[in-house]
N, CA, C and O atoms as a printed pandas DataFrame, in Angstrom:
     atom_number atom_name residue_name chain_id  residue_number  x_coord  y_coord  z_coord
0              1         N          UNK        A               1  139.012  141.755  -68.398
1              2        CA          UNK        A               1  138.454  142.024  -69.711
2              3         C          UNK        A               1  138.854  140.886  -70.641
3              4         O          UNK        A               1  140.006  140.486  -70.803
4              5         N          UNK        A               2  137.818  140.440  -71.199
5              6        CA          UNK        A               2  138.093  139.236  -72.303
6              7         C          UNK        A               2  138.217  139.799  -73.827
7              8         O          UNK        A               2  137.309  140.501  -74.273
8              9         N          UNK        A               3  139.058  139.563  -74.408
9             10        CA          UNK        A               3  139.223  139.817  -75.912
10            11         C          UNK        A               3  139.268  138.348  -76.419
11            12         O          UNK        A               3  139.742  137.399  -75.794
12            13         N          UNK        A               4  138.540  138.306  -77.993
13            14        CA          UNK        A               4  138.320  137.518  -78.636
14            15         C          UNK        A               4  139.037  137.958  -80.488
15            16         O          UNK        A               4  138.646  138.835  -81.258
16            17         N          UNK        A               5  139.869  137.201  -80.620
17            18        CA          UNK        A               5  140.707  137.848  -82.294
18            19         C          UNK        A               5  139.682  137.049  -83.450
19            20         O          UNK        A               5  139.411  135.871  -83.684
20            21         N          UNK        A               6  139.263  138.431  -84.050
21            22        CA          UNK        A               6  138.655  138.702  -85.154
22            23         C          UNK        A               6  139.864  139.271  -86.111
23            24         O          UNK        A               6  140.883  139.594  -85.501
24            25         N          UNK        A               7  139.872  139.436  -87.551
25            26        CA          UNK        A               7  140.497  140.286  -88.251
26            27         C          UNK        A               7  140.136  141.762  -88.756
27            28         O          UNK        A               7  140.872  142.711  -89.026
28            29         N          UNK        A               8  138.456  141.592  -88.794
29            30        CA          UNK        A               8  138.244  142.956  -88.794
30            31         C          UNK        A               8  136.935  143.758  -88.211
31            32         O          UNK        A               8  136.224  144.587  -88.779
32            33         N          UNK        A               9  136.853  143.137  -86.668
33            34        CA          UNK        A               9  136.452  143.557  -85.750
34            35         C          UNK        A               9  137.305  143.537  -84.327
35            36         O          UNK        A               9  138.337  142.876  -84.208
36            37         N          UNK        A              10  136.933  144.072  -83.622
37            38        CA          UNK        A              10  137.580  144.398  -81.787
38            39         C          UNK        A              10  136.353  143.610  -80.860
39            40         O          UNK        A              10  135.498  144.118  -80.135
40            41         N          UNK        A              11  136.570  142.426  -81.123
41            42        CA          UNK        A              11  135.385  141.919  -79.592
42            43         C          UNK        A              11  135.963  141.973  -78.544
43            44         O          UNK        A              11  137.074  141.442  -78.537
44            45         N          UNK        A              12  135.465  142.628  -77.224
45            46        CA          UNK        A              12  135.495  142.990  -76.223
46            47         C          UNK        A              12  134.586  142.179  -75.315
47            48         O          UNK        A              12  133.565  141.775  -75.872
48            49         N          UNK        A              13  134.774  141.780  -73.742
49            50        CA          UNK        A              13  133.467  141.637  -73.167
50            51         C          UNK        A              13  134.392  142.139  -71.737
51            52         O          UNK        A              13  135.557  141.813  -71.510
52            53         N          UNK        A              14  133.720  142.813  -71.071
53            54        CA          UNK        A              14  134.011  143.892  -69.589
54            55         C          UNK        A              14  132.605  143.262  -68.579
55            56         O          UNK        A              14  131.525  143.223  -69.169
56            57         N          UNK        A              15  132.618  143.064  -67.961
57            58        CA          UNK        A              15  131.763  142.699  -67.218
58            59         C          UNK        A              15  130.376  141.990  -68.036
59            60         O          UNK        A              15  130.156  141.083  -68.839
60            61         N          UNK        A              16  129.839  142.731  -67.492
61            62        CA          UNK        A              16  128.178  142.291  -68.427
62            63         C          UNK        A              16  128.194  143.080  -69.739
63            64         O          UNK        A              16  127.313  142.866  -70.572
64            65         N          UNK        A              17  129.311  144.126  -69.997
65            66        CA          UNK        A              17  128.812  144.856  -71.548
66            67         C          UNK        A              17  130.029  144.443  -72.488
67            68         O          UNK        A              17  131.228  144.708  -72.406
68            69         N          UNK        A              18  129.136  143.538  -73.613
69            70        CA          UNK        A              18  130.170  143.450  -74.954
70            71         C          UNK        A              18  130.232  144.459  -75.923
71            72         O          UNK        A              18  129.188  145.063  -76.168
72            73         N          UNK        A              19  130.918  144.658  -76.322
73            74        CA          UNK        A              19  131.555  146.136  -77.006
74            75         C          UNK        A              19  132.567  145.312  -78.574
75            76         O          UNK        A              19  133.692  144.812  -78.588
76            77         N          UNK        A              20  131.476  145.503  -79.775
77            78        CA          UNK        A              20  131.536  145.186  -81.055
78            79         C          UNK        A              20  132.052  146.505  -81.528
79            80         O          UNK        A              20  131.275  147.454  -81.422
80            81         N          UNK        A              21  133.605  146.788  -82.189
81            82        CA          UNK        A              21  134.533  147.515  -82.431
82            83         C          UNK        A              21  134.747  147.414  -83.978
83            84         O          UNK        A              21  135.547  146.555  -84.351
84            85         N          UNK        A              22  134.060  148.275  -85.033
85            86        CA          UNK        A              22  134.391  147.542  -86.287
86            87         C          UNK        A              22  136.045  148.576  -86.828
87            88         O          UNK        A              22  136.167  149.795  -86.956
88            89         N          UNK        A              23  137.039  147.502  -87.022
89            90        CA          UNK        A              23  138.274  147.355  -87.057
90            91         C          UNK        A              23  138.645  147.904  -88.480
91            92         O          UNK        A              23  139.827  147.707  -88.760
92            93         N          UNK        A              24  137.795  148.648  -89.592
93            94        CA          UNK        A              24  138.911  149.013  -91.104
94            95         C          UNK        A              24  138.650  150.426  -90.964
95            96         O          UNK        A              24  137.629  150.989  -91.358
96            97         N          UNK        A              25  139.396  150.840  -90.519
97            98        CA          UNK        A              25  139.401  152.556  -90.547
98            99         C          UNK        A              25  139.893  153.465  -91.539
99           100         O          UNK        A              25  139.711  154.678  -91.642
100          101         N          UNK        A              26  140.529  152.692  -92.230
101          102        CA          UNK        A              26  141.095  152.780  -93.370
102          103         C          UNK        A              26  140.005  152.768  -94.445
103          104         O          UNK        A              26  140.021  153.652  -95.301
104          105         N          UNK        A              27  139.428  152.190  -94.451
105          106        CA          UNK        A              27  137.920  152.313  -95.082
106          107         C          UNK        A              27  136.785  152.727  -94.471
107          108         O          UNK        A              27  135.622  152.454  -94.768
108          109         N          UNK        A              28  137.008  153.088  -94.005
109          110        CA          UNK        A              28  135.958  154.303  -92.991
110          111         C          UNK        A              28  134.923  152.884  -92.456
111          112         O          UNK        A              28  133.719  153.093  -92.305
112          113         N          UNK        A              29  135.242  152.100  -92.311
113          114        CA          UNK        A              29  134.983  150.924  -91.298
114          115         C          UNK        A              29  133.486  150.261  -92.442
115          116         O          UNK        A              29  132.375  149.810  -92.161
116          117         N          UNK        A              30  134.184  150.504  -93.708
117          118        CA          UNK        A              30  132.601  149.813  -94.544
118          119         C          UNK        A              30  132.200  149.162  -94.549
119          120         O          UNK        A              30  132.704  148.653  -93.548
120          121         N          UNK        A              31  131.054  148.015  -95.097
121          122        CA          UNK        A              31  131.059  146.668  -94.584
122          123         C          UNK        A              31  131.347  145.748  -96.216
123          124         O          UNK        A              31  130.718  145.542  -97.254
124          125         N          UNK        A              32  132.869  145.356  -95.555
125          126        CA          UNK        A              32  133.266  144.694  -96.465
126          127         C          UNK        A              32  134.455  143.719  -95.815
127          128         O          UNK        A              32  134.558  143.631  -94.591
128          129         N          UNK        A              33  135.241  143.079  -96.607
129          130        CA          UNK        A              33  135.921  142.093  -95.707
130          131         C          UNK        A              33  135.304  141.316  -95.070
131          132         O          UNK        A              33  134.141  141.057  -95.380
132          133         N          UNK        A              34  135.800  140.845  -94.207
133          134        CA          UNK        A              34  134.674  140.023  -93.154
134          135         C          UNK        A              34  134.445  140.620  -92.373
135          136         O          UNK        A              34  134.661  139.972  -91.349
136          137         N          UNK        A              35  134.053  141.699  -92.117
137          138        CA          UNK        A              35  133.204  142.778  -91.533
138          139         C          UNK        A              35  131.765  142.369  -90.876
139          140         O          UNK        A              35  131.395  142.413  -89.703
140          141         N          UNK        A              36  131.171  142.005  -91.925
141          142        CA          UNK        A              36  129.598  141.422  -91.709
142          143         C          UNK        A              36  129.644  140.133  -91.423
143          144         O          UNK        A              36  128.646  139.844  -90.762
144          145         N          UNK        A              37  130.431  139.085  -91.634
145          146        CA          UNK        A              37  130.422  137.946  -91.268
146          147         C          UNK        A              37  131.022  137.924  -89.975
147          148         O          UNK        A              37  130.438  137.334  -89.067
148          149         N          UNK        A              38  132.120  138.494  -89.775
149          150        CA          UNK        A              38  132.691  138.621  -88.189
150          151         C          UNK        A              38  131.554  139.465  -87.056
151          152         O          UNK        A              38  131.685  139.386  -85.835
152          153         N          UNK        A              39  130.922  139.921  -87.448
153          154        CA          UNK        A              39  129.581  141.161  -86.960
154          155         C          UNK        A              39  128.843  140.058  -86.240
155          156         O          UNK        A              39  128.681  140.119  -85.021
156          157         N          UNK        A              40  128.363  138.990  -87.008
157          158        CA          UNK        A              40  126.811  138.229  -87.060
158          159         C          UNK        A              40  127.709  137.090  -85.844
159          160         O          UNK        A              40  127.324  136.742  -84.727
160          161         N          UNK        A              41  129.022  136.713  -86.589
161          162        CA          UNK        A              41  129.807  135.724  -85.587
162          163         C          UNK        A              41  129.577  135.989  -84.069
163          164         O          UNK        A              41  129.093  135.167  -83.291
164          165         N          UNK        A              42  130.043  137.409  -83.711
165          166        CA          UNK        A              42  130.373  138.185  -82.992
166          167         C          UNK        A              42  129.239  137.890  -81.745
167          168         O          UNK        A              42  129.253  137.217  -80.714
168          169         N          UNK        A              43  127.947  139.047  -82.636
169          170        CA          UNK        A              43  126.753  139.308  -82.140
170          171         C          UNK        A              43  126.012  137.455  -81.207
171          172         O          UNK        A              43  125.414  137.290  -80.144
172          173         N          UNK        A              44  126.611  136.159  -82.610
173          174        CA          UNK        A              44  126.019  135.337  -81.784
174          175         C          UNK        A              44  126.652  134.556  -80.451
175          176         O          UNK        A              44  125.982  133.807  -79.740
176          177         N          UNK        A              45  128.458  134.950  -80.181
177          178        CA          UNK        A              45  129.160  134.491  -79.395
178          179         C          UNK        A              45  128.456  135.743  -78.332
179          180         O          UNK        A              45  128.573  135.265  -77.204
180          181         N          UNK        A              46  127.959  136.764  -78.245
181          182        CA          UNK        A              46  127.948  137.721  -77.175
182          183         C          UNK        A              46  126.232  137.294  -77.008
183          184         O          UNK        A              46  125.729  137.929  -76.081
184          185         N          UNK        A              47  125.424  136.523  -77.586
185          186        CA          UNK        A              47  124.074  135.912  -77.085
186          187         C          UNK        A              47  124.483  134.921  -76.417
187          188         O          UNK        A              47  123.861  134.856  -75.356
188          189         N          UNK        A              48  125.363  133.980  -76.551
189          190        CA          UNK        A              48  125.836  132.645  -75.923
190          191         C          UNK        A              48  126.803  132.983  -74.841
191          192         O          UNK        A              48  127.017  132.179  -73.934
192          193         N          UNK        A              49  127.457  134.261  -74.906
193          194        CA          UNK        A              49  128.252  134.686  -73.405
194          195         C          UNK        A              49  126.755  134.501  -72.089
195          196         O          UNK        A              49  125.587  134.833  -72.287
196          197         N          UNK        A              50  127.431  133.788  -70.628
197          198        CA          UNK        A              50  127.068  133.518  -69.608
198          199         C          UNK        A              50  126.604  135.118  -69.128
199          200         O          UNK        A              50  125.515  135.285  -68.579
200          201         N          UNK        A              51  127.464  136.176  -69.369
201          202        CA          UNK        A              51  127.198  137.147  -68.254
202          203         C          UNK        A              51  126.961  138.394  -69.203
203          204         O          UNK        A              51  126.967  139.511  -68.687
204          205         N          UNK        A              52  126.772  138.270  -70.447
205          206        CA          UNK        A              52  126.720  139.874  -71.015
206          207         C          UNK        A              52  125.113  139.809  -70.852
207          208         O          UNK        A              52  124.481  138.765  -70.695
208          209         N          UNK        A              53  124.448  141.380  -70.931
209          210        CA          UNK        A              53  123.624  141.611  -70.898
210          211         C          UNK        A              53  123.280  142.986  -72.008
211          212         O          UNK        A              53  122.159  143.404  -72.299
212          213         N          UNK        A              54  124.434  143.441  -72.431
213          214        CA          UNK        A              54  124.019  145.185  -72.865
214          215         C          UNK        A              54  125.246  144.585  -74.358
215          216         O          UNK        A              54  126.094  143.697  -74.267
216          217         N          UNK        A              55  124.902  145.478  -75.657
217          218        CA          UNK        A              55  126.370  145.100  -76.520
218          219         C          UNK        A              55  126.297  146.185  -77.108
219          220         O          UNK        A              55  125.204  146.665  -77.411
220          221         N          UNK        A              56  127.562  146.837  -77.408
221          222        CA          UNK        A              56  127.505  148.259  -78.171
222          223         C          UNK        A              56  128.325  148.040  -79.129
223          224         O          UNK        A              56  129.324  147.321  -79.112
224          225         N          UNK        A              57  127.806  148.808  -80.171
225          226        CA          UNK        A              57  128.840  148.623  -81.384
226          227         C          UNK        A              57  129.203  150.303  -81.681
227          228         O          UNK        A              57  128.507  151.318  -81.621
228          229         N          UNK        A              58  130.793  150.031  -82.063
229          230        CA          UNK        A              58  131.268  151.284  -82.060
230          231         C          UNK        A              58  132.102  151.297  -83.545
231          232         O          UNK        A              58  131.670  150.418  -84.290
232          233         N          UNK        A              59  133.159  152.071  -84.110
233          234        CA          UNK        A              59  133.711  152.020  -85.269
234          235         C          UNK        A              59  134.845  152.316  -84.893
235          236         O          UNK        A              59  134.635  153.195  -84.057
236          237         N          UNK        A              60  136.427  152.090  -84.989
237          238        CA          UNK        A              60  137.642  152.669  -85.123
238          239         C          UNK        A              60  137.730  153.728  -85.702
239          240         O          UNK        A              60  136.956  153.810  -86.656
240          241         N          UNK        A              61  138.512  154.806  -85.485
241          242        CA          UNK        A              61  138.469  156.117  -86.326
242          243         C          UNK        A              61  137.628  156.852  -86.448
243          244         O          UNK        A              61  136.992  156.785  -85.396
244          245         N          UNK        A              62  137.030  157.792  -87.299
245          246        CA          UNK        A              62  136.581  159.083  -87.676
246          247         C          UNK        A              62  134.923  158.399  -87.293
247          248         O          UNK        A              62  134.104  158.636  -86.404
248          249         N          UNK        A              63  134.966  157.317  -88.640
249          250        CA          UNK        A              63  133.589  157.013  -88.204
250          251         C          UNK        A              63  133.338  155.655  -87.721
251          252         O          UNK        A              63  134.214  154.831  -87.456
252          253         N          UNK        A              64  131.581  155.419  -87.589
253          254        CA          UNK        A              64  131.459  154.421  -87.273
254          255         C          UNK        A              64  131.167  153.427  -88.219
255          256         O          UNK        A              64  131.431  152.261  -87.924
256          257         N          UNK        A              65  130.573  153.739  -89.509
257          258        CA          UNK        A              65  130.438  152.756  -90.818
258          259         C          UNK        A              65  129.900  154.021  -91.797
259          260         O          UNK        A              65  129.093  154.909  -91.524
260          261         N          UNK        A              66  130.513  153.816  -92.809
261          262        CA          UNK        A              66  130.407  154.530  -93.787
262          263         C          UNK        A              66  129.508  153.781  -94.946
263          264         O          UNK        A              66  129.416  154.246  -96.082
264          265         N          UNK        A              67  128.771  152.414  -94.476
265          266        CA          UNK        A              67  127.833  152.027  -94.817
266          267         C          UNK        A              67  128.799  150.876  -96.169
267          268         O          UNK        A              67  130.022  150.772  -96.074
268          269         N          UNK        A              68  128.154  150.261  -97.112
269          270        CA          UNK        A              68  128.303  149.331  -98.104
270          271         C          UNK        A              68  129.997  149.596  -98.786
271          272         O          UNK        A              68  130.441  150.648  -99.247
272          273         N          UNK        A              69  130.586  148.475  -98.675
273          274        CA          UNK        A              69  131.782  148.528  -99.493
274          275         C          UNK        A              69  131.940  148.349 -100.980
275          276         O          UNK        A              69  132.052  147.251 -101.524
276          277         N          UNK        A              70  131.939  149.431 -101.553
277          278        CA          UNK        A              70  131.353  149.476 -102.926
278          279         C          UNK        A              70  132.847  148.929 -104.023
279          280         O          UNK        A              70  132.854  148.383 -105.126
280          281         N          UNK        A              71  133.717  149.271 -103.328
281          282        CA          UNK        A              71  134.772  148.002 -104.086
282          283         C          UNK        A              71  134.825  146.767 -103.786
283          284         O          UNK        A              71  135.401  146.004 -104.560
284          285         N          UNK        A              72  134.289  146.324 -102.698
285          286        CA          UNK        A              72  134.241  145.145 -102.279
286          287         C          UNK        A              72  133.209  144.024 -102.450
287          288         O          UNK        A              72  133.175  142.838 -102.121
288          289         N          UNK        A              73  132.240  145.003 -103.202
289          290        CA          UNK        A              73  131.181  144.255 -103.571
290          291         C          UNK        A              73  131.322  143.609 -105.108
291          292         O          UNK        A              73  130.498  142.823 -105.575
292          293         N          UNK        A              74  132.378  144.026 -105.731
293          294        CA          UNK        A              74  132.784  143.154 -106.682
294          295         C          UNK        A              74  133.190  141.440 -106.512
295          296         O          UNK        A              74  133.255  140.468 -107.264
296          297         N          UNK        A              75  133.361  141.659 -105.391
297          298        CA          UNK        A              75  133.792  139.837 -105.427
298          299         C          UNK        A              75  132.608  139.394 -105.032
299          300         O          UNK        A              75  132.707  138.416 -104.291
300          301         N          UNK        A              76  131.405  139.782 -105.270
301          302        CA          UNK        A              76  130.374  138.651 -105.442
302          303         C          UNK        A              76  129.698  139.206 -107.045
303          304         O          UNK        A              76  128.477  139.154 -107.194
304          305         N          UNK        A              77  130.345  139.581 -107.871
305          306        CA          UNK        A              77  129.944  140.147 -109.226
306          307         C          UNK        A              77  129.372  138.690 -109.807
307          308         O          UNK        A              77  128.221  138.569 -110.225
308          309         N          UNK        A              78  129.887  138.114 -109.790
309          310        CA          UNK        A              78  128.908  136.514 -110.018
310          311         C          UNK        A              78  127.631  136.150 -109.941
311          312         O          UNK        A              78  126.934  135.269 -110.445
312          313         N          UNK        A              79  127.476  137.078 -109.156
313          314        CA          UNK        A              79  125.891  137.057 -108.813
314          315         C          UNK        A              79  124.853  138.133 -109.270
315          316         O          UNK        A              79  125.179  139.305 -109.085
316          317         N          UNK        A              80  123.955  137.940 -109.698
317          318        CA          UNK        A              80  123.030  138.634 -110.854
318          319         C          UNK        A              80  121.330  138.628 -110.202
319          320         O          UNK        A              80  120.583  137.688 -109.931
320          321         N          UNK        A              81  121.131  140.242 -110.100
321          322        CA          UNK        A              81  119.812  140.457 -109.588
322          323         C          UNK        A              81  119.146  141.553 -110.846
323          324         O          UNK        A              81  119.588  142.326 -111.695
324          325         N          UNK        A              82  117.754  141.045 -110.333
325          326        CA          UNK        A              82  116.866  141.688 -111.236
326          327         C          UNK        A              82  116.907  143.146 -111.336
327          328         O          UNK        A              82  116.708  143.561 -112.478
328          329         N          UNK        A              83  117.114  144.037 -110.433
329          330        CA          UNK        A              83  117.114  145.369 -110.073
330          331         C          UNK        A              83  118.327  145.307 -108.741
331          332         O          UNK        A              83  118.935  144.540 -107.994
332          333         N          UNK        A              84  118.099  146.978 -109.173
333          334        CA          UNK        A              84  119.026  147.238 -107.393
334          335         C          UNK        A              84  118.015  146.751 -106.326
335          336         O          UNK        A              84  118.498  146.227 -105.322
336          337         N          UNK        A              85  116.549  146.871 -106.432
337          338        CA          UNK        A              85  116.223  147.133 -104.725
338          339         C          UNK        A              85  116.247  145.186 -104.841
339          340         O          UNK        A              85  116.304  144.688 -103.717
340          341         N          UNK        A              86  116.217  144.310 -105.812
341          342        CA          UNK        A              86  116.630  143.060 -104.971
342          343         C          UNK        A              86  118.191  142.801 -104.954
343          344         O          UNK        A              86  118.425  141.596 -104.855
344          345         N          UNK        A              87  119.371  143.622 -105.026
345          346        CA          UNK        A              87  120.690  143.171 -104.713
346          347         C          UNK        A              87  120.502  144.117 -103.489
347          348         O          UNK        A              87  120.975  143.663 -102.447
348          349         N          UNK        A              88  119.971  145.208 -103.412
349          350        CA          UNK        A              88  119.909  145.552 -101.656
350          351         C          UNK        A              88  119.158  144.180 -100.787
351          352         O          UNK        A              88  119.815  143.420 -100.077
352          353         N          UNK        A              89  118.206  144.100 -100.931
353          354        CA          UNK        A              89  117.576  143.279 -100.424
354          355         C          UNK        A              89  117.851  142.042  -99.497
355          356         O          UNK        A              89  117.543  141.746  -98.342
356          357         N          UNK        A              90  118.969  141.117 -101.077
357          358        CA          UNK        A              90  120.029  140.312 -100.718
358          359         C          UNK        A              90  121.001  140.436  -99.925
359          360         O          UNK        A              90  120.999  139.522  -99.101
360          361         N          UNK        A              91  122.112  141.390  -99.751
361          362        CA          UNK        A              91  122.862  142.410  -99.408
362          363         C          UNK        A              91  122.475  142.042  -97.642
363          364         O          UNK        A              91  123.019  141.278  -96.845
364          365         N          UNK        A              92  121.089  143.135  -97.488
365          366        CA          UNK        A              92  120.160  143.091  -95.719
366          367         C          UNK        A              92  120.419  141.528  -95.190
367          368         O          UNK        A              92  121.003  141.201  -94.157
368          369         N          UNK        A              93  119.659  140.425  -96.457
369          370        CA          UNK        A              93  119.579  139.134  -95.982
370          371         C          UNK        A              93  120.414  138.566  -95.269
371          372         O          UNK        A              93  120.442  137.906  -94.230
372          373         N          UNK        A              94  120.932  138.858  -95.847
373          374        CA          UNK        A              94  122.937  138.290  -95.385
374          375         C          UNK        A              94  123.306  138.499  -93.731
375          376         O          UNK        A              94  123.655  137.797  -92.782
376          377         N          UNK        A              95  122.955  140.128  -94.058
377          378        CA          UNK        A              95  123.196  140.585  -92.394
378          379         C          UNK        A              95  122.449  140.250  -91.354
379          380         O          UNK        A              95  122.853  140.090  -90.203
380          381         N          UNK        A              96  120.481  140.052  -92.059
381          382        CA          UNK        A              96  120.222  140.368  -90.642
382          383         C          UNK        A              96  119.820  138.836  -89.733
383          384         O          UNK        A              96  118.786  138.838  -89.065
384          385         N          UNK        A              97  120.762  137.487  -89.770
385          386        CA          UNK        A              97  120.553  136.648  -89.769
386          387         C          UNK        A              97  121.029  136.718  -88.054
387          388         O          UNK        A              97  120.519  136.093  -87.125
388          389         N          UNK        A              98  122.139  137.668  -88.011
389          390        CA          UNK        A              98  123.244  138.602  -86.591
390          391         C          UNK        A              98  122.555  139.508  -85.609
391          392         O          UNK        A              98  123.073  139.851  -84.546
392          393         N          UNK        A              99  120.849  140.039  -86.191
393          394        CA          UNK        A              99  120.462  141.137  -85.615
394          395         C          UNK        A              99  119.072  140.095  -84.196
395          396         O          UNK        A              99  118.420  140.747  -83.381
């Protein structure tokens, strides 16, 4: 089994299946920290692995994501959108660069 150190994810790779572990349980695993940036990292080291074929993502603790880190989204308060549905929008952009 290969492990790869993230700070706040668990990358795993077991044979052909990589297994994406999101690591703040303490925050009901939100996406904040480098959460989403370690995610997309993750997702593109397990496209460039030789032998995975299958990748599951799971959560530490109770749950598996309790969805947007709403204290954590203050440290991009710098940044100024017209409405909510374009700071969601922005928000998706970010992520789905990993999907």
């Amino acid at each position: 089994m290969s492990k790869t150190k993230y700070q706040d994810i668990i990358l795993t790779i077991e044979g052909q299946i990589g297994t994406i572990k999101f690591n703040r349980p303490k925050s009901l695993n939100s996406f904040g920290g480098k959460l989403m940036a370690e995610t997309i990292a993750a997702m593109r080291e397990l496209n460039e692995h030789p032998d995975t074929i299958f990748t599951v993502l799971t959560g530490e603790g109770r749950f598996f994501s309790a969805g947007a880190d709403v204290r954590g989204s203050a440290l991009h308060s710098n940044e100024t959108y017209a409405n909510d549905a374009e700071k969601k929008l922005a928000y998706i952009t970010r992520f789905a660069p990993g999907i």
